[in-house]
C-alpha positions in Angstrom: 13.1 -32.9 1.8 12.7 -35.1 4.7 15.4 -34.1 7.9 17.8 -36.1 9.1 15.8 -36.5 12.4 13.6 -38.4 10.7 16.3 -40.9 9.0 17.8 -41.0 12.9 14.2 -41.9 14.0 13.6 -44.5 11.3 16.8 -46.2 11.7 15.9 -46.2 15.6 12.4 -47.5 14.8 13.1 -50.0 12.9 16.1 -52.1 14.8 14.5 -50.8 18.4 17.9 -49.8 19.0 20.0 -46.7 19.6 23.5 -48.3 18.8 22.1 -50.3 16.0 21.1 -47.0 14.7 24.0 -45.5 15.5 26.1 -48.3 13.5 23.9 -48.1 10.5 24.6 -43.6 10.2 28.0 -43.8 11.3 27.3 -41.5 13.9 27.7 -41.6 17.8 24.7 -42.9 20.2 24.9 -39.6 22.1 24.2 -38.1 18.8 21.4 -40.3 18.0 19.9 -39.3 20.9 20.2 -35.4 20.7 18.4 -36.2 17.3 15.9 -38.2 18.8 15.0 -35.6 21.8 14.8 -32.9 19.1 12.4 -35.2 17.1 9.9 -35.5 20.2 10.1 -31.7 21.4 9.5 -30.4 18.3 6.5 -33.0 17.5 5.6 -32.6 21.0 4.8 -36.2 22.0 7.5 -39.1 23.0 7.9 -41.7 20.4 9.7 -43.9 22.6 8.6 -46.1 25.5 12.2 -46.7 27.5 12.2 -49.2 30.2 16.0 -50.1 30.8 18.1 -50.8 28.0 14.6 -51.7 26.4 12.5 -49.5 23.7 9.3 -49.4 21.9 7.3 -47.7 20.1 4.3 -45.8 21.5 1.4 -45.2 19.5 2.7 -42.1 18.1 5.9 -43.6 16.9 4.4 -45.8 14.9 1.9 -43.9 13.3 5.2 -41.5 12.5 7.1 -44.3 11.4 4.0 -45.5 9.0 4.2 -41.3 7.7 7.9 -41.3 7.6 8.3 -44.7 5.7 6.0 -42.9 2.8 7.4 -39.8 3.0 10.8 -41.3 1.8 9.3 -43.1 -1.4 7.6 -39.8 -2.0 10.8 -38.4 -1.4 13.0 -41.1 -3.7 9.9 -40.7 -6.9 10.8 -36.6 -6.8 14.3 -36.8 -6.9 13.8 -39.7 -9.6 11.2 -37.4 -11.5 13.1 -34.2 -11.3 16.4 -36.0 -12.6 14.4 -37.5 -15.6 13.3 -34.1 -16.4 17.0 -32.7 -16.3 18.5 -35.0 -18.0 16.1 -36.5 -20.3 16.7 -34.4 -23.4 20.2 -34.5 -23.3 20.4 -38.2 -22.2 22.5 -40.2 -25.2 22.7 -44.1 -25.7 21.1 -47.1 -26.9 18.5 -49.5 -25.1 18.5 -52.6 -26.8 15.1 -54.6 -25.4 14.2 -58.0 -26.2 10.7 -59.2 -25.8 8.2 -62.1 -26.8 6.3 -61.7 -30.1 2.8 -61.1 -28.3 4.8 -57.8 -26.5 6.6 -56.8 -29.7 3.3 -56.9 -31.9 0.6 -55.5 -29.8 1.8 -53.4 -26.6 5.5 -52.6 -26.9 5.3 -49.7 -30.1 3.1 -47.7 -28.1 5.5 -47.2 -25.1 8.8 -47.1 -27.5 6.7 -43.9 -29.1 5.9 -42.7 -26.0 9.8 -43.4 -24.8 11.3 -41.8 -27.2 9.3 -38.1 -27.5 10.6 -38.1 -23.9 14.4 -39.1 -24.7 14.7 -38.0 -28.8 18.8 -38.7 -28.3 18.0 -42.6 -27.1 18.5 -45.1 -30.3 16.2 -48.2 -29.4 16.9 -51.7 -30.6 13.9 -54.1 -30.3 14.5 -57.7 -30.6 11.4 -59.5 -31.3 12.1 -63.7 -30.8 10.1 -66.5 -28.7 11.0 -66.3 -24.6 13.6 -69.0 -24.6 15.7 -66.7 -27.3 15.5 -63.8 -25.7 16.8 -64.9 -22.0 19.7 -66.4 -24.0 20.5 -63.1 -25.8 19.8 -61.4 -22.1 22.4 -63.9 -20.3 24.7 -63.3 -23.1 24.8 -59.5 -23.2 23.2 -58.8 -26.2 20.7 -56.7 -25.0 20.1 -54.8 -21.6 16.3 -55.7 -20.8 14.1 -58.5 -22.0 10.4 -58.8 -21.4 9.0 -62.2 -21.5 6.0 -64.1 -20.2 8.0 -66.7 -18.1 10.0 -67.9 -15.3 13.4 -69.6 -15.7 15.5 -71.2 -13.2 18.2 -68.9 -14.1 20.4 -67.5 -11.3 21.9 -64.9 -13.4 18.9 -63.2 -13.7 16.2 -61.1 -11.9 12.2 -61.0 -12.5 9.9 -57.6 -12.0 6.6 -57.9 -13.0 5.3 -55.6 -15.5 1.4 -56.8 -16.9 -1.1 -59.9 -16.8 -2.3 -61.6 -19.8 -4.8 -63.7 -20.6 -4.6 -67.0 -23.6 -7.6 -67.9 -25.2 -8.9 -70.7 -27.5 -10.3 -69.1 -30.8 -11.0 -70.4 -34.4 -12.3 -69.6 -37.1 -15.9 -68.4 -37.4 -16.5 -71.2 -40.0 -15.1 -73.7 -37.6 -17.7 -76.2 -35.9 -16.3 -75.6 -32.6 -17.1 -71.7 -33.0 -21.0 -72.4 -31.8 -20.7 -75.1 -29.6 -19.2 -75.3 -25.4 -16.3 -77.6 -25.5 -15.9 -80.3 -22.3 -12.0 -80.0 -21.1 -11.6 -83.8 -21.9 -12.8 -83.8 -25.5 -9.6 -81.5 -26.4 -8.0 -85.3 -26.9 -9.7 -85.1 -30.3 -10.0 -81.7 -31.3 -7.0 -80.5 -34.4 -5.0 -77.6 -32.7 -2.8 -75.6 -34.3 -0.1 -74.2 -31.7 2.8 -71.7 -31.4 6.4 -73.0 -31.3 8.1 -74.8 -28.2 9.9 -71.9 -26.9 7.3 -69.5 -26.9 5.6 -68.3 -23.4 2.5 -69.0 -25.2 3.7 -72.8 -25.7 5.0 -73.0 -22.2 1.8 -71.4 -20.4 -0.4 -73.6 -22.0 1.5 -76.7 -21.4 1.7 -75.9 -17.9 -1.7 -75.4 -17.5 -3.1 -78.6 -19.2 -0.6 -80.5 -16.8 -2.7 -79.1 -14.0 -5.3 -80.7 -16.0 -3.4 -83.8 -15.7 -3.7 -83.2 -19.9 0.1 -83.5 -21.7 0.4 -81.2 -24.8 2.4 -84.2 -26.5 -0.9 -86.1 -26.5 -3.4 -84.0 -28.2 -4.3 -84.0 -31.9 -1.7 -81.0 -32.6 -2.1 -81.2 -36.4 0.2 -77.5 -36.9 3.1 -75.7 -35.3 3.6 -72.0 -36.1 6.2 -69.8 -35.2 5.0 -66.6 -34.8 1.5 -65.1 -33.5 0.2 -63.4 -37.2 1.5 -67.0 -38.5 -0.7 -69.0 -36.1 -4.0 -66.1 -36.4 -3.4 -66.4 -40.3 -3.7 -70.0 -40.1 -6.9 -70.4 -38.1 -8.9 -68.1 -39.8 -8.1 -70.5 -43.1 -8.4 -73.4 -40.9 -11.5 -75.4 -38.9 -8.3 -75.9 -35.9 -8.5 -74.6 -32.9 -5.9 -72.4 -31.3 -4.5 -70.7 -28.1 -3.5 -67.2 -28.2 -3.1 -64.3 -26.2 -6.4 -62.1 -25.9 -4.0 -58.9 -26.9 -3.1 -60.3 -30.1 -6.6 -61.7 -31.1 -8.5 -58.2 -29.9 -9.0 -56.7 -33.5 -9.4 -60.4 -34.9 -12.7 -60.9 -32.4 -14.0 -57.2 -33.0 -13.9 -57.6 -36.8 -15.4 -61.2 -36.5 -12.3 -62.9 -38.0 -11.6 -65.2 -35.3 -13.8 -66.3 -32.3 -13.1 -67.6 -29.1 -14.2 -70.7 -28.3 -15.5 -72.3 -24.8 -14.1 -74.5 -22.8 -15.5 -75.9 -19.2 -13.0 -74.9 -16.7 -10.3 -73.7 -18.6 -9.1 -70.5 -17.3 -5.2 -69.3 -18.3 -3.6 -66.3 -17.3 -0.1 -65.1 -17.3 2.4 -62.2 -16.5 5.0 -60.3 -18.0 7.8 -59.5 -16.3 10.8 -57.1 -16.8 14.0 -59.1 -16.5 17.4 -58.1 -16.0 20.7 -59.5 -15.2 21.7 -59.6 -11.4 23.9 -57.1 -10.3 23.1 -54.7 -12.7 20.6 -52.7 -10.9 17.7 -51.1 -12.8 18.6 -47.7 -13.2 19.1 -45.2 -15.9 17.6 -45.7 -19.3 16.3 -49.0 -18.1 14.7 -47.5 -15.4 13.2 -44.9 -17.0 12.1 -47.3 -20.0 10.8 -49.7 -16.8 8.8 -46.3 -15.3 7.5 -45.5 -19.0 6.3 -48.7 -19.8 4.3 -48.9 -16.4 2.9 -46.0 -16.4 1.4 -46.6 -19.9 -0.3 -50.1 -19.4 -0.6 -49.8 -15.2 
């Protein structure tokens, strides 16, 4: 593994300072040096420009601190991955995980399978409710990670992102607007049928059509479905239009069920994110349910 020269050198690097360094290692300045003139005779160039009580880096410091910087994530990912492997088939526990319907139905079973041939002992809970429901249950401690489409002005809670998303328009293939390119403005008339207020879905869209200077509360919303297979089931019965996340309605499109429809201009994307309560730092089977999870989809 990486020496401790090089964690003297980086700490040096990066505050330009031998007692800063010294502060940050609990160790004495003179000894920050020795570690420092070991460093440069045994790479054989100086890394230090000294002019006073000044330093900087010369061009071989920072191309060593660049090296040494990656060195210690390579460094951080073996330790993590050697760990996992040690501990991962006698790891116990539960992971209780909340997410959206749109990550319950379509991408979360194939990393919980995946999870779980490499931790057999782990019980998982999956919670499957619209975003709003899940950050509650997060706040409130019911479960240890939610995945959700949205941001919330929540202080209790942090964001990582995990995927991007895209929401479509689709209807049915009997529908008249299945054929035809749809102008933004003429969605004043149009009959949608939309998910719930709550959902990410809901909330995405609404957003969007406000940069549209279009509110949701105006259009000819003629149904309100909670649930994603609720809302596809209804469209393909229906002549409605509705907005849906390109995961869900991927089979739906192949097997010409559904199809999506055109609008001018109208362009919505959207990320997941992993989202945890502060304090409670990612690690564990969270992290390596985090690790799984991107490794799978990224």
């Amino acid at each position: 593994m990486i020496s401790f020269h090089y964690k003297v050198f980086i700490e040096v690097a990066s505050h330009l300072s031998f007692s800063k360094a010294s502060d940050v290692l609990f160790i004495s300045q003179p000894a920050v040096s020795k570690h420092i003139k070991k460093l440069e005779a045994e790479i054989g160039l100086p890394l230090f420009d000294r002019k006073g009580n000044a330093i900087s880096l010369t061009s071989s410091g920072v191309k060593l601190l660049k090296y040494s910087h990656e060195a210690l994530k390579i460094q951080s990912q073996i330790e993590f991955d050697l760990e996992l492997v040690k501990n991962q088939l006698k790891s116990r526990g539960e992971l209780n995980v909340g997410a959206s319907t749109t990550l319950s139905l379509y991408v979360l079973p194939k990393i919980l399978s995946s999870f779980h041939k490499k931790f057999p002992n782990v019980k998982i809970l999956l919670i499957n409710a619209n975003s709003e429901n899940i950050l509650k249950a997060l706040v409130n401690k019911e479960i240890d990670l939610a995945i959700i489409e949205t941001h919330h002005k929540i202080n209790s809670v942090q964001y990582e992102p995990f995927m991007r998303d895209e929401i479509i328009p689709v209807c049915s293939n009997h529908s008249p607007y299945a054929e035809t390119e749809i102008d933004f403005d003429d969605l004043r008339n149009i009959p949608l049928a939309l998910r719930e207020r709550g959902s990410g879905t809901h909330a995405i869209l609404s957003k969007n059509l406000e940069g549209h200077q279009i509110k949701l509360g105006k259009l000819n919303v003629i149904a309100r479905l909670g649930g994603t297979e609720a809302l596809k089931n209804f469209l393909v019965e229906d002549v409605a239009i509705g907005f849906l996340s390109r995961l869900a309605v991927k089979n739906d499109l192949e097997k010409g069920l559904l199809r999506e429809v055109k609008i001018k201009s109208l362009k919505i994307h959207r990320e997941f994110n992993f989202v945890m309560r502060k304090g409670e730092e990612s690690t564990g089977i969270v992290k390596a349910f985090i690790k799984e999870a991107k490794t799978t989809y990224n």
